[in-house]
VEXLOMI-309122 format. One line per 5 residues: number of its first residue (from 1); for each residue x, y, z of N, C-alpha, C. Coordinates in Angstrom, 1 decimal, m for minus. Layout:
N
NUM = X:Y:Z:X:Y:Z:X:Y:Z | ... .
//
This chain:
306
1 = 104.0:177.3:m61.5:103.0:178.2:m61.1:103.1:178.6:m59.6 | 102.7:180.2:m59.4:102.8:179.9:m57.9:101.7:179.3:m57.3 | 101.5:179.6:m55.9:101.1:178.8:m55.2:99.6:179.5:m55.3 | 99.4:180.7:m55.4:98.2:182.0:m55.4:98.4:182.4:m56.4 | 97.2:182.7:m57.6:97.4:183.4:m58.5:96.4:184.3:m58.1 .
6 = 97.2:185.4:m59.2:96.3:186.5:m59.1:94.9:186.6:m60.1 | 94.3:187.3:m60.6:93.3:187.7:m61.4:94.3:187.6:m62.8 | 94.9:188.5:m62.9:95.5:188.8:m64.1:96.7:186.8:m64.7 | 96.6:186.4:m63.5:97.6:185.2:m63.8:96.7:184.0:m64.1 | 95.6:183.9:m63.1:94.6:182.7:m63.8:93.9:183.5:m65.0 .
11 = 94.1:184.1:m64.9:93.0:184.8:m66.7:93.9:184.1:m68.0 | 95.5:184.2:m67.7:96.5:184.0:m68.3:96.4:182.2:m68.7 | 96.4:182.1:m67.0:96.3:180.3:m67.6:95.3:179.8:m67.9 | 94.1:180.2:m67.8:93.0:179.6:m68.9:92.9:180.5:m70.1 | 93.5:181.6:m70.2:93.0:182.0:m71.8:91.8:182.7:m71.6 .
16 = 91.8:183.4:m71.1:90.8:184.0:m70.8:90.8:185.5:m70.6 | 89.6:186.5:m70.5:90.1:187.9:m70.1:89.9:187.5:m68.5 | 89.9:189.1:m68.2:90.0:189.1:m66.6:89.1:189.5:m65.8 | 87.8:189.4:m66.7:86.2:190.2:m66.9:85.6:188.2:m66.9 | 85.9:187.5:m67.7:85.9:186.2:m67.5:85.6:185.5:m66.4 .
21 = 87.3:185.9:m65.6:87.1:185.6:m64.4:86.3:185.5:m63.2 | 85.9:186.8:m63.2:84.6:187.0:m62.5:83.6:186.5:m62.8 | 83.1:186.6:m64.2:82.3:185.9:m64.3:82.3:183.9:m63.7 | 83.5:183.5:m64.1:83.3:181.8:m63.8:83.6:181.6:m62.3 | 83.8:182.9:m61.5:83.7:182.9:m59.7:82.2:182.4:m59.4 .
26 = 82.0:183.5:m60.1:80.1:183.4:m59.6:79.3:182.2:m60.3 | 79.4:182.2:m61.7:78.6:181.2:m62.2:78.9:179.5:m62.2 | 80.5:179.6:m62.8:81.2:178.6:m62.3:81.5:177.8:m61.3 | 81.4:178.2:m60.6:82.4:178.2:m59.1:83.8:177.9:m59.1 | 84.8:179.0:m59.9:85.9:178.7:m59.9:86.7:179.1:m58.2 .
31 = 87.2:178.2:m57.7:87.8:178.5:m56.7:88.8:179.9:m56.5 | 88.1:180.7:m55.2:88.8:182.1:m55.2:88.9:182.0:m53.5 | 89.6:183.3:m53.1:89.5:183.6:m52.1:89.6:185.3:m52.5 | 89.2:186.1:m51.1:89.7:187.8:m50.9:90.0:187.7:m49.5 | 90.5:186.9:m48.9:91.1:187.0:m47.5:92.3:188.6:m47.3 .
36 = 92.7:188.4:m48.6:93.4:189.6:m48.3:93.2:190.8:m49.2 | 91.7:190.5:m49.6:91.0:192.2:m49.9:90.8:192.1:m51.9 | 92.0:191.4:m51.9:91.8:191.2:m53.8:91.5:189.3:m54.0 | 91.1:189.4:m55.1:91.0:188.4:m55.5:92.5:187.2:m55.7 | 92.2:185.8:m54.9:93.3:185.1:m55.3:92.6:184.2:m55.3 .
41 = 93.7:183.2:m56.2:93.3:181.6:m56.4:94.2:180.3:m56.2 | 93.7:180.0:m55.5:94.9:178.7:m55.4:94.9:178.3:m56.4 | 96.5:177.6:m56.7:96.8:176.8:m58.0:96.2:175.6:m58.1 | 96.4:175.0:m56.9:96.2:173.3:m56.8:94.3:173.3:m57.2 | 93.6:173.8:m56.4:92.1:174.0:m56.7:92.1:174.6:m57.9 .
46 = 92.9:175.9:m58.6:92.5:176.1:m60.1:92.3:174.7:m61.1 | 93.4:173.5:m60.5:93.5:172.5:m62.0:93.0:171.7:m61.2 | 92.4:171.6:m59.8:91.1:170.4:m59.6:89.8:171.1:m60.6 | 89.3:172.0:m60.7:88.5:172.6:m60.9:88.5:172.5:m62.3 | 89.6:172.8:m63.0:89.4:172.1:m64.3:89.6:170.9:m64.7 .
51 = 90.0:170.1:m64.2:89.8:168.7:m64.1:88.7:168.1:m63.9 | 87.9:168.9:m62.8:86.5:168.2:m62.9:85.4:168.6:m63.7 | 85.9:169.5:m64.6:85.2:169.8:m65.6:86.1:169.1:m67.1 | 86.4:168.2:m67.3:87.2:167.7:m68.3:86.2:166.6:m69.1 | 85.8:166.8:m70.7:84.7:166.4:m71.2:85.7:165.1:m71.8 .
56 = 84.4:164.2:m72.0:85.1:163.1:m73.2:86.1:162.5:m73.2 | 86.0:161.9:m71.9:87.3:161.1:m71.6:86.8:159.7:m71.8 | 88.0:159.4:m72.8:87.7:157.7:m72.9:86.7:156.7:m72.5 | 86.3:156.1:m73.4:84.8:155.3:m73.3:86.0:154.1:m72.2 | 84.9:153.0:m71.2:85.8:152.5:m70.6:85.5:151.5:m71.9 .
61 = 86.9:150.3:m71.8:87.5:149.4:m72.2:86.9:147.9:m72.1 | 86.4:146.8:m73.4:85.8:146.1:m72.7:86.7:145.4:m72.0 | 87.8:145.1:m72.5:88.9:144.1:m71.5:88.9:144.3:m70.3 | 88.4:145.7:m69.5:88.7:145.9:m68.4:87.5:145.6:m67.1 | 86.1:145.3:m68.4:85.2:144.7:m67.6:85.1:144.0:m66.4 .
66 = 84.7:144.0:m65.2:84.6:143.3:m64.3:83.4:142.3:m64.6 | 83.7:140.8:m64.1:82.8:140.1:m63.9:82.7:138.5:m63.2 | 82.2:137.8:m63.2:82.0:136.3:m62.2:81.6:136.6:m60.9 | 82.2:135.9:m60.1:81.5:135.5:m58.8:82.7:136.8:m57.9 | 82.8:138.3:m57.8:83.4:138.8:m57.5:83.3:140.2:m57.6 .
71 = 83.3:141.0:m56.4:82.5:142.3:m55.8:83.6:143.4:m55.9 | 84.0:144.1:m56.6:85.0:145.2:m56.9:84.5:146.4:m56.6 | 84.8:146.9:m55.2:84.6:148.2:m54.6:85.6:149.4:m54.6 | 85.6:150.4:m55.4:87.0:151.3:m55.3:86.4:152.7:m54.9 | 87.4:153.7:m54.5:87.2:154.9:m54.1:87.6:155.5:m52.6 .
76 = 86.6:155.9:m51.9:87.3:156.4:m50.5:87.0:155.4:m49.9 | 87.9:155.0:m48.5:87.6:154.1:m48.0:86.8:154.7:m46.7 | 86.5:153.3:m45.6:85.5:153.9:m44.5:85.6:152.4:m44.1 | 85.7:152.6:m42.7:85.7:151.2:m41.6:84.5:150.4:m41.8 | 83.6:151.3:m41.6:82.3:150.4:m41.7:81.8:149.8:m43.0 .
81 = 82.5:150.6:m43.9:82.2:149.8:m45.3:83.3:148.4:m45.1 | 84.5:148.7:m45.0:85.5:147.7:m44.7:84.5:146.5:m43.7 | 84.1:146.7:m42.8:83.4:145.5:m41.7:81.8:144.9:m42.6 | 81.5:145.5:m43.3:80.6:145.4:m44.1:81.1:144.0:m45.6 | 81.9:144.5:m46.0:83.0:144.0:m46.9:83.4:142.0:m46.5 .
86 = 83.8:142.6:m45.5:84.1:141.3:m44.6:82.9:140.4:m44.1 | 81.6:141.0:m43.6:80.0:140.4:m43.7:79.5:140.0:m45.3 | 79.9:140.4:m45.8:79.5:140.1:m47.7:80.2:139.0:m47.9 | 82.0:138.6:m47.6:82.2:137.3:m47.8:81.4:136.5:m46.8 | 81.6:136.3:m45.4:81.0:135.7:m44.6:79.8:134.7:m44.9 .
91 = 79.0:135.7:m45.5:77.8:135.6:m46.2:77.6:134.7:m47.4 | 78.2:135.6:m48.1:78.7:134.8:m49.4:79.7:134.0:m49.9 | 80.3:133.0:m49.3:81.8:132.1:m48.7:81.5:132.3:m51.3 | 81.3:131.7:m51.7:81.5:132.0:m52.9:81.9:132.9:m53.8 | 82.0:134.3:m53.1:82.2:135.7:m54.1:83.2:136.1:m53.1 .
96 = 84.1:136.6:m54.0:85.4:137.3:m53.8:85.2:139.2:m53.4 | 85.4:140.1:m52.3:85.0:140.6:m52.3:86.4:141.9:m52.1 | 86.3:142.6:m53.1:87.8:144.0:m53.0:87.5:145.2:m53.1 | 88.2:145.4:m51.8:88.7:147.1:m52.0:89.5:147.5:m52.6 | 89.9:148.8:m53.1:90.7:149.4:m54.0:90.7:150.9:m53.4 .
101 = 91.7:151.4:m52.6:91.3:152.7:m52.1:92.2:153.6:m52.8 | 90.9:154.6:m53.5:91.4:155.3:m54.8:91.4:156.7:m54.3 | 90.7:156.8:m53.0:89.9:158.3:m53.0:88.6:158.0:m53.8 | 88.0:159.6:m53.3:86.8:159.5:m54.1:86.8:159.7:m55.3 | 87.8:160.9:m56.0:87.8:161.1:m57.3:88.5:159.7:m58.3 .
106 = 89.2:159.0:m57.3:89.5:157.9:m58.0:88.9:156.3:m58.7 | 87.4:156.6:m57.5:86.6:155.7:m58.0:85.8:156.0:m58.8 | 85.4:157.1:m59.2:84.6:157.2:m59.9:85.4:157.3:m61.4 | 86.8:157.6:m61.8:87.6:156.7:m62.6:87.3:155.4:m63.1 | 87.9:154.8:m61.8:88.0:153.3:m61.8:86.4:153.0:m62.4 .
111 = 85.2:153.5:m62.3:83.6:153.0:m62.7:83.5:153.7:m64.1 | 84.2:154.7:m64.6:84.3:155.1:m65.8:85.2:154.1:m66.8 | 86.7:153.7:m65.9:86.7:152.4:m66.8:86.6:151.0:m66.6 | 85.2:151.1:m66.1:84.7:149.6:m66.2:86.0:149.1:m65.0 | 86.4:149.0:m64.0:87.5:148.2:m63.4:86.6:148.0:m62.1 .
116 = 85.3:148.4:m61.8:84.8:148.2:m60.0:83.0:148.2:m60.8 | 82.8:147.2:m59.5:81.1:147.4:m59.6:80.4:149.0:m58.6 | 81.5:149.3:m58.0:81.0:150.4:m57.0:82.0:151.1:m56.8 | 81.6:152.4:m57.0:83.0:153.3:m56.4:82.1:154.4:m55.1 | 82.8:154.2:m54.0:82.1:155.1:m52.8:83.0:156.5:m52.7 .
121 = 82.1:157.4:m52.9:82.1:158.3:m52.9:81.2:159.8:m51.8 | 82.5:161.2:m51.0:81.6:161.9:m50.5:82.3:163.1:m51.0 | 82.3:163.6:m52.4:82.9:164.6:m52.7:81.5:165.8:m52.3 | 81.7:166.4:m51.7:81.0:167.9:m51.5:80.7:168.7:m52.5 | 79.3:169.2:m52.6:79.5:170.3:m53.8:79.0:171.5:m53.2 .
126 = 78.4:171.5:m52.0:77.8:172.4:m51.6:77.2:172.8:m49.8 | 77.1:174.0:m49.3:76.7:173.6:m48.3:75.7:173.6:m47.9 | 74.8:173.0:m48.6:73.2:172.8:m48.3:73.3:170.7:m48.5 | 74.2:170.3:m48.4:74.6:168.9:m48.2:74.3:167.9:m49.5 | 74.9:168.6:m50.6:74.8:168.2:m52.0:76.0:167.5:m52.4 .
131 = 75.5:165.9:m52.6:77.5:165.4:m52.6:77.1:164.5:m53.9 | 78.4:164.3:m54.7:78.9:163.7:m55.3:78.1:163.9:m56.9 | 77.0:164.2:m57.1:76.4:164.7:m58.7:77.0:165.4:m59.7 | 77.4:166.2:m59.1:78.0:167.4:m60.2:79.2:166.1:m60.5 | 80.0:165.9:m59.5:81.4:164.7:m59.9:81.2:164.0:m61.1 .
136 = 80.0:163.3:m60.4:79.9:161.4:m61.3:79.0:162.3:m62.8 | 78.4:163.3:m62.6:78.1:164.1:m64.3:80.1:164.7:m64.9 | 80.6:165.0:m64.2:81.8:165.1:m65.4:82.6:163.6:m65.4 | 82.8:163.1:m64.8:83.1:161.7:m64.8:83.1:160.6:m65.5 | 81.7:160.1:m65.7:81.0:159.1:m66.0:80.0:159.7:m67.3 .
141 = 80.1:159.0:m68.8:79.3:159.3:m69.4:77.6:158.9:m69.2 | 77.0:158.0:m68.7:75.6:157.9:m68.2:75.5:158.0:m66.9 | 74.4:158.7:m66.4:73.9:158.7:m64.9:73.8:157.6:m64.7 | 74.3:157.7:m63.0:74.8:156.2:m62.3:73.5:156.1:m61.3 | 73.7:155.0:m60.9:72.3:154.8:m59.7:73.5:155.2:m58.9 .
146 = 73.0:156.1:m57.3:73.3:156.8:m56.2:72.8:156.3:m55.2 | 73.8:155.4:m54.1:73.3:155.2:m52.9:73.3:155.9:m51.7 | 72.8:155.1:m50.8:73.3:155.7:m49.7:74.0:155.2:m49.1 | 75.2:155.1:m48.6:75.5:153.8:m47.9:75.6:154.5:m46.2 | 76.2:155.9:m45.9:75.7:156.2:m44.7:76.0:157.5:m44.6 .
151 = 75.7:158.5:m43.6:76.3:159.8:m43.3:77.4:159.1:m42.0 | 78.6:160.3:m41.8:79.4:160.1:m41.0:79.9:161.4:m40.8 | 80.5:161.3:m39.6:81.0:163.0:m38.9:82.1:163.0:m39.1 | 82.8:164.0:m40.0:84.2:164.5:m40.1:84.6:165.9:m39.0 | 85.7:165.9:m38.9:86.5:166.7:m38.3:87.9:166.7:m37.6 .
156 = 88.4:167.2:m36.8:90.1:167.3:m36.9:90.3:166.3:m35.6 | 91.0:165.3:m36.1:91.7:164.4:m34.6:92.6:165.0:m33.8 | 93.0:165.1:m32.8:93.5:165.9:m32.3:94.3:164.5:m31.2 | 94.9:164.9:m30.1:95.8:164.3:m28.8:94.5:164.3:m28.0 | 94.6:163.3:m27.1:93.5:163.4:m26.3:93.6:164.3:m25.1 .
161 = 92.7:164.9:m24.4:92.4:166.0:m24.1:92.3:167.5:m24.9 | 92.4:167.6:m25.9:93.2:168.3:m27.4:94.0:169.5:m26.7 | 95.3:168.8:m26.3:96.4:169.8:m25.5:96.9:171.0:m26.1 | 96.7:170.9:m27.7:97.0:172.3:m28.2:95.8:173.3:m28.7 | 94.8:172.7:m28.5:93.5:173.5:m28.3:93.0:173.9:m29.6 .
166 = 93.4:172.6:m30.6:92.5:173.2:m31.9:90.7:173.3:m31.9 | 90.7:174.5:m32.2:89.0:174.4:m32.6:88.7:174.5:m33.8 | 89.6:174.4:m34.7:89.2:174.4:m36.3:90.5:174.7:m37.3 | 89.7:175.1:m38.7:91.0:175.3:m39.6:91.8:176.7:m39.2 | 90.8:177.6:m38.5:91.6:178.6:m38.3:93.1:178.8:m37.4 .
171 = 92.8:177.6:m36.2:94.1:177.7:m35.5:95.1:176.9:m36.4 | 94.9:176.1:m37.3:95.9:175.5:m38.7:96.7:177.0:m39.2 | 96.0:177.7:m40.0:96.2:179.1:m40.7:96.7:179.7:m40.0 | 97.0:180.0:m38.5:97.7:180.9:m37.6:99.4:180.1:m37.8 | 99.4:179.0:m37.7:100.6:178.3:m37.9:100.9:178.0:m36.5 .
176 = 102.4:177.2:m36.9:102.4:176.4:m35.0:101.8:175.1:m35.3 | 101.1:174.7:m35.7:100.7:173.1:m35.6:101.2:172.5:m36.7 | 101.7:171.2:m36.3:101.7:170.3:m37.4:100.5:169.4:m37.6 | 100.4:169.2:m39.1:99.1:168.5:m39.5:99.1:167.3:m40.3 | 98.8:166.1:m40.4:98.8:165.0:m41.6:98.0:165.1:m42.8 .
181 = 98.0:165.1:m43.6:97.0:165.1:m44.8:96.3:164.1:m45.1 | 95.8:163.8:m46.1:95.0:163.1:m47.1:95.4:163.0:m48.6 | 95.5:162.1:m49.6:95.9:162.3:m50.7:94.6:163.3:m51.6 | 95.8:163.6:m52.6:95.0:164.2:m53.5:93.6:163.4:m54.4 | 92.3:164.0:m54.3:91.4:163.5:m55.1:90.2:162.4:m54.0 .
186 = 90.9:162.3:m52.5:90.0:162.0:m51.8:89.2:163.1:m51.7 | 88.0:163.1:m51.1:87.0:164.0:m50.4:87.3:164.9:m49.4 | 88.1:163.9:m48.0:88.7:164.6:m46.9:89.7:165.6:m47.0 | 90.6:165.3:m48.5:91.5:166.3:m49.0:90.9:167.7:m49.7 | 89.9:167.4:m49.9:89.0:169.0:m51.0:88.6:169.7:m49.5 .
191 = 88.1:168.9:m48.7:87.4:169.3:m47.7:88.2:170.2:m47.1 | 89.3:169.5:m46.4:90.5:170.4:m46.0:90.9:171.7:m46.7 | 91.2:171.4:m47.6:92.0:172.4:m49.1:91.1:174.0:m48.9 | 89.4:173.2:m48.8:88.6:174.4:m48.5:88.4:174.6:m47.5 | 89.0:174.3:m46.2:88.2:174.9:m44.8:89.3:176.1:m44.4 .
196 = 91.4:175.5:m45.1:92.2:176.5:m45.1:91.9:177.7:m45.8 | 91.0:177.2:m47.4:91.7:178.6:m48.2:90.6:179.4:m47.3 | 89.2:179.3:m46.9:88.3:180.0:m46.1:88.9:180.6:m45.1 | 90.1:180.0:m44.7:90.6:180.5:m43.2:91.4:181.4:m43.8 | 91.8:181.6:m45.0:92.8:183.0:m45.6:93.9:181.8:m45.2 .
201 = 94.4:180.8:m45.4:95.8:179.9:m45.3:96.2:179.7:m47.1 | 97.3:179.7:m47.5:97.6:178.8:m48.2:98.1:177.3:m48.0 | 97.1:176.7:m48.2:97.2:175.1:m47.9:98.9:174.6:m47.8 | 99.6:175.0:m49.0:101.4:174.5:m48.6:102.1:175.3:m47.7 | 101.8:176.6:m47.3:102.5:177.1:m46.2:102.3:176.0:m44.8 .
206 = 101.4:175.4:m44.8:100.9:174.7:m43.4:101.8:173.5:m43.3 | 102.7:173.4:m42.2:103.2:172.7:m41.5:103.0:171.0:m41.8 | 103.7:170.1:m42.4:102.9:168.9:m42.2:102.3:168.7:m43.7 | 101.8:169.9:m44.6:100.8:169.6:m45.5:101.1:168.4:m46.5 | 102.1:168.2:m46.7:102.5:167.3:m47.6:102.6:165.8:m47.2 .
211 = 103.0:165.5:m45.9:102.4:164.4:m45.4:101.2:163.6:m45.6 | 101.2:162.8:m46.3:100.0:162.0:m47.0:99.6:161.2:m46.6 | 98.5:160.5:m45.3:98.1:159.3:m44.9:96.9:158.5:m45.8 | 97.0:157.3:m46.3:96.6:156.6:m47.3:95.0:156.5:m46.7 | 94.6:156.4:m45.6:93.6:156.0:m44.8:93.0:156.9:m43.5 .
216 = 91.8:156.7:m43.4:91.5:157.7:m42.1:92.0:157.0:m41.1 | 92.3:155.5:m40.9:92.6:155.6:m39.4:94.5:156.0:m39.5 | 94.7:155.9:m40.6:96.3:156.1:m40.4:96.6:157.5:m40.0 | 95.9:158.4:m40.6:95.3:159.9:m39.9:95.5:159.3:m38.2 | 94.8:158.6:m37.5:94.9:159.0:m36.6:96.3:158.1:m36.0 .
221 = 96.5:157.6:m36.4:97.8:156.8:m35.9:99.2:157.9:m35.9 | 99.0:158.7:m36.6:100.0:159.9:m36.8:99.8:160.9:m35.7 | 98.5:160.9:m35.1:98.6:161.9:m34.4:98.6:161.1:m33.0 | 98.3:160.0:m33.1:98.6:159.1:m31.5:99.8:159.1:m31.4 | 100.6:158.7:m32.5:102.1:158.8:m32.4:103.3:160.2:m32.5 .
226 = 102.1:161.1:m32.4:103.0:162.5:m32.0:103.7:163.5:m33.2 | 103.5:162.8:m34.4:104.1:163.4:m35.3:103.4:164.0:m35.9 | 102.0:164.6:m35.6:101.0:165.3:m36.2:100.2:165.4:m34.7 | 100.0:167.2:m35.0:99.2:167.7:m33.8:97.8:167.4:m34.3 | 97.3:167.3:m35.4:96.0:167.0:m35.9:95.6:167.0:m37.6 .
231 = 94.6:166.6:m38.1:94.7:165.6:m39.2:93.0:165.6:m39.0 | 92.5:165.7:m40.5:91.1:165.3:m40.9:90.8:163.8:m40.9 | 89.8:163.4:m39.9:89.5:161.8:m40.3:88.0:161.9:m39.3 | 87.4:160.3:m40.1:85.6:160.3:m39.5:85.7:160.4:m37.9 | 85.4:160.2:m37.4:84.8:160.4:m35.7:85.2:158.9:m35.1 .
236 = 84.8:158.0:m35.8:85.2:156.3:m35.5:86.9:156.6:m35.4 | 87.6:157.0:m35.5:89.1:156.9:m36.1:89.5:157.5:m34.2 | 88.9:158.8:m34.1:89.0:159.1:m32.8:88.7:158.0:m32.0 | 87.3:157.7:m31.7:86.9:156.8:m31.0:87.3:155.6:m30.5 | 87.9:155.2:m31.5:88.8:153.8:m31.6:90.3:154.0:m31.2 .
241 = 90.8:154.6:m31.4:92.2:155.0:m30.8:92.2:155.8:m29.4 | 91.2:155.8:m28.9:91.0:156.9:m27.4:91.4:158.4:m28.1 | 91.4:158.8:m29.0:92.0:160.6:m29.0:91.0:161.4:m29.0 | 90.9:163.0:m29.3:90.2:163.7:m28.8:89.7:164.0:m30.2 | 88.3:164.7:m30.6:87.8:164.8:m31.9:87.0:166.2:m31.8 .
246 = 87.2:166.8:m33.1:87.0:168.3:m33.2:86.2:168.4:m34.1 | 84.5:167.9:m34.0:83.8:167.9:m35.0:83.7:169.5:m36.2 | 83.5:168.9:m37.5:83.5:169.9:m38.4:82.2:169.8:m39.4 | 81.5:168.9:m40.1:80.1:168.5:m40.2:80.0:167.0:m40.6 | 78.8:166.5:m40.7:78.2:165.3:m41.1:78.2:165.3:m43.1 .
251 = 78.6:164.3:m43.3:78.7:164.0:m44.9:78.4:162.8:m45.1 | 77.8:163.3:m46.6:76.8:161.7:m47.0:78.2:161.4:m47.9 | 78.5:159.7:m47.6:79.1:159.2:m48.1:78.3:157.7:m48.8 | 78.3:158.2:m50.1:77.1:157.1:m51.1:78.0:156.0:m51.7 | 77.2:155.4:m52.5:77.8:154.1:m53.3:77.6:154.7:m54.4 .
256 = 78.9:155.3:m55.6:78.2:155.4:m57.0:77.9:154.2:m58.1 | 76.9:153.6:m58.3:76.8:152.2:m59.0:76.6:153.0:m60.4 | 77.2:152.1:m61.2:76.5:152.3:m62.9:75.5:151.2:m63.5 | 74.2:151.6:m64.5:73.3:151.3:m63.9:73.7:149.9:m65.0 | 74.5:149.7:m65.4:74.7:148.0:m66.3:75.4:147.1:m65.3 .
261 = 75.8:147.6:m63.6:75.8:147.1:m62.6:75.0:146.6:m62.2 | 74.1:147.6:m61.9:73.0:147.5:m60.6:72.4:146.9:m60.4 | 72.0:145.7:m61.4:71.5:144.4:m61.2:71.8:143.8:m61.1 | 73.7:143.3:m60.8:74.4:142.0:m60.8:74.2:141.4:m59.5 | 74.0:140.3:m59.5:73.9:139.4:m58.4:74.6:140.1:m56.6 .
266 = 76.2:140.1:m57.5:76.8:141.0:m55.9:76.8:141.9:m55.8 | 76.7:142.8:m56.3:75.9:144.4:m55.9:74.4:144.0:m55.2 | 73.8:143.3:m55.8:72.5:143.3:m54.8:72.3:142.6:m53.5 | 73.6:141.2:m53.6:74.0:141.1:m52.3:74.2:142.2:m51.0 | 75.1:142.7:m51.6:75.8:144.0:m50.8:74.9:145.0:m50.7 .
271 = 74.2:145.5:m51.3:73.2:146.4:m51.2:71.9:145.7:m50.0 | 71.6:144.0:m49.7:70.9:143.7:m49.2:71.5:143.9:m47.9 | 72.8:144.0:m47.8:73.9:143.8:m46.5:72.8:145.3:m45.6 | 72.8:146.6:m46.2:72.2:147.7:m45.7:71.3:147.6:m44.7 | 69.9:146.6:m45.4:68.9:146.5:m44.6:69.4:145.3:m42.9 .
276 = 70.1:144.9:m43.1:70.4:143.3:m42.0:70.8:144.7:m40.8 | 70.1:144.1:m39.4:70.5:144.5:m37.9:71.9:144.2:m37.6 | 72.7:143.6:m38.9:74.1:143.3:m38.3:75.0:144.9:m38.8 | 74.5:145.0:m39.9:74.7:146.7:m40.5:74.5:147.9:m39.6 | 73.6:147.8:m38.9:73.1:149.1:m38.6:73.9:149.1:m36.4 .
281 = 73.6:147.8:m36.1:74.6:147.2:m34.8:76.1:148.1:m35.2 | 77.0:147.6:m36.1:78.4:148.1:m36.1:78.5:149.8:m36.6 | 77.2:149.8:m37.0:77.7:151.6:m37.2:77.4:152.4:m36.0 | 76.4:151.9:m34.9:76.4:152.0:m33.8:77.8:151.9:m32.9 | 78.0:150.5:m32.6:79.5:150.8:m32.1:80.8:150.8:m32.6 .
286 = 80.5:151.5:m33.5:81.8:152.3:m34.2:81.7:154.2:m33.9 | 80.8:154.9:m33.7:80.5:156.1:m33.2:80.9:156.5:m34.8 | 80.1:157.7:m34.8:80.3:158.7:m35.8:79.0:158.5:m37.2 | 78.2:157.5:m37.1:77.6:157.0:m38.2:76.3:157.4:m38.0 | 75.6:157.6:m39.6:74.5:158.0:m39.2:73.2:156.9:m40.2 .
291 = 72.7:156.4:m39.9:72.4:154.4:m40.9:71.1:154.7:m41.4 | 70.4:156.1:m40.7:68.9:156.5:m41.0:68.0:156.5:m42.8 | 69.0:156.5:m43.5:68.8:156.6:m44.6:69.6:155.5:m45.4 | 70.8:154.4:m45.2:71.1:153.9:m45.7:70.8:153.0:m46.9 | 70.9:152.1:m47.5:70.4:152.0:m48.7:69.0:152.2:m49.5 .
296 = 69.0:153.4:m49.4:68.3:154.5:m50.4:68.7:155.2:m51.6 | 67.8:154.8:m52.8:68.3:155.8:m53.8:68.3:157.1:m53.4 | 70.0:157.9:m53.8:69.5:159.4:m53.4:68.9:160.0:m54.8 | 68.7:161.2:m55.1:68.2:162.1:m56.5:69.0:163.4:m55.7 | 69.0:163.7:m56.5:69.5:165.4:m56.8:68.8:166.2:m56.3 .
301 = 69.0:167.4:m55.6:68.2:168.4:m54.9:67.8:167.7:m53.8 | 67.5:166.3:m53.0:67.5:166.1:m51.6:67.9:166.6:m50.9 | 69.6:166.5:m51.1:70.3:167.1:m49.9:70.2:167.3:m48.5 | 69.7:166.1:m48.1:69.0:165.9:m46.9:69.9:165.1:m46.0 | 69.9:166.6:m44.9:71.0:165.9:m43.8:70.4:165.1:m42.6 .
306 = 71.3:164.6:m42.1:71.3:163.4:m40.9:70.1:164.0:m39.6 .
//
């Protein structure tokens, strides 16, 4: 496939007419752009987009059940969940406590088959600050309990002083910069994917694009070490490395629990971790965090930012 299709080419690969199309722009939200006057579509977002609409995927497995004295957290990762993680053994010298960094689309996998008590998740749906619902509904066959575990500030890491003067995706799209990525099915990767196609870029023309850093701070280790002029990662990743940070917005990044979890002993451990002054101290000096809402159930239609 190429890299842009046209109207007449995604109509082709879903089977569809070209009257369709339009229609599943508007109602759908199939990913489009008219940067250049007609309708195009990226490939890579056409088959996220049907992917995240993919019904009746496998019940999870009992063998794959998690259970005993042992806290299985998968999905996107985050420092302060990581420091948090590390306070839960401390705490609990008895329970075994794992990350698994899947991305966000990968934990909510991992919670569909039964392999984590929590998958953390900030997939975006919208920009009125609507994250992760629409996901964990094609995902997960029952509604999951929805935390909060915090908001945090994304945007582009840059060299300190930011010597090549990015102010956003648009100076990416002009070309000239090299940039680090994110893997496929994290958050910070959709995020990107959409801030280029908005900029009229095609995401693989960009310099760098394929470069994959497993982690936000390794994001910024790439750009401290020169081989990336800039790279999507939280505000803490700057902060911590001395480099320069190019805010782009604040995103709720929650806990998706399923609810034959949500009562197990270490989930409520960890969920108790939220309320302790030791929680709310490190998101403070870590910069970028926002703890005002943290463990709260979210509901649908809040969308209530920091």
């Amino acid at each position: 496939m190429k890299h842009l299709l046209s109207t007449k080419e995604v109509a082709k690969y879903l089977g569809v007419n070209e009257k369709m199309v339009y229609a599943l722009i508007s109602e759908k939200g199939l990913p489009a752009t008219k940067a250049t006057g007609k309708w195009l579509f990226p490939s890579h977002l056409v088959e996220q987009w049907i992917e995240s609409r993919t019904m009746n995927y496998p019940r999870r497995m009992e063998s794959a059940a998690v259970e005993g004295e042992v806290l299985v957290v998968a999905g996107s990762n985050d420092i302060l969940l990581d420091r948090m993680l590390k306070l839960f053994m401390e705490r609990h010298s008895d329970y075994l406590a794992a990350f698994c960094n899947l991305g966000s689309l990968g934990g909510l996998k991992a919670v569909r088959r039964g392999q984590c008590h929590i998958a953390t998740s900030h997939l975006m749906e919208n920009a009125e600050g609507e994250y992760n619902f629409a996901a964990a509904a094609q995902e997960l066959d029952e509604k999951p309990a929805v935390v909060n575990f915090c908001y945090r500030e994304q945007g582009f890491v840059v060299a300190k002083g930011n010597p090549r003067g990015v102010a956003g995706a648009g100076d990416i799209a002009q070309g000239g910069l090299t940039v680090v990525n994110r893997p496929l099915g994290t958050g910070t990767r959709l995020l990107f994917d959409t801030l280029l196609t908005q900029a009229g870029a095609d995401p693989h023309t960009v310099k760098g694009y394929e470069n994959e850093a497993g982690r936000h701070m390794d994001v910024g280790i790439e750009v401290l070490a020169g081989r990336a002029d800039t790279g999507m990662a939280i505000r803490t990743v700057a902060a911590r490395l001395d480099l320069g940070f190019v805010p782009v917005q604040w995103e709720r990044f929650d806990l998706i629990i399923p609810k034959e979890h949500f009562f197990d002993k270490p989930v409520q451990l960890f969920l108790g971790l939220l309320n302790e002054p030791e929680f709310h101290k490190a998101a403070e000096e870590l910069e970028g965090y926002d703890t005002s809402r943290s463990g709260r159930v979210v509901y649908p239609g809040e969308a209530v930012k920091p």
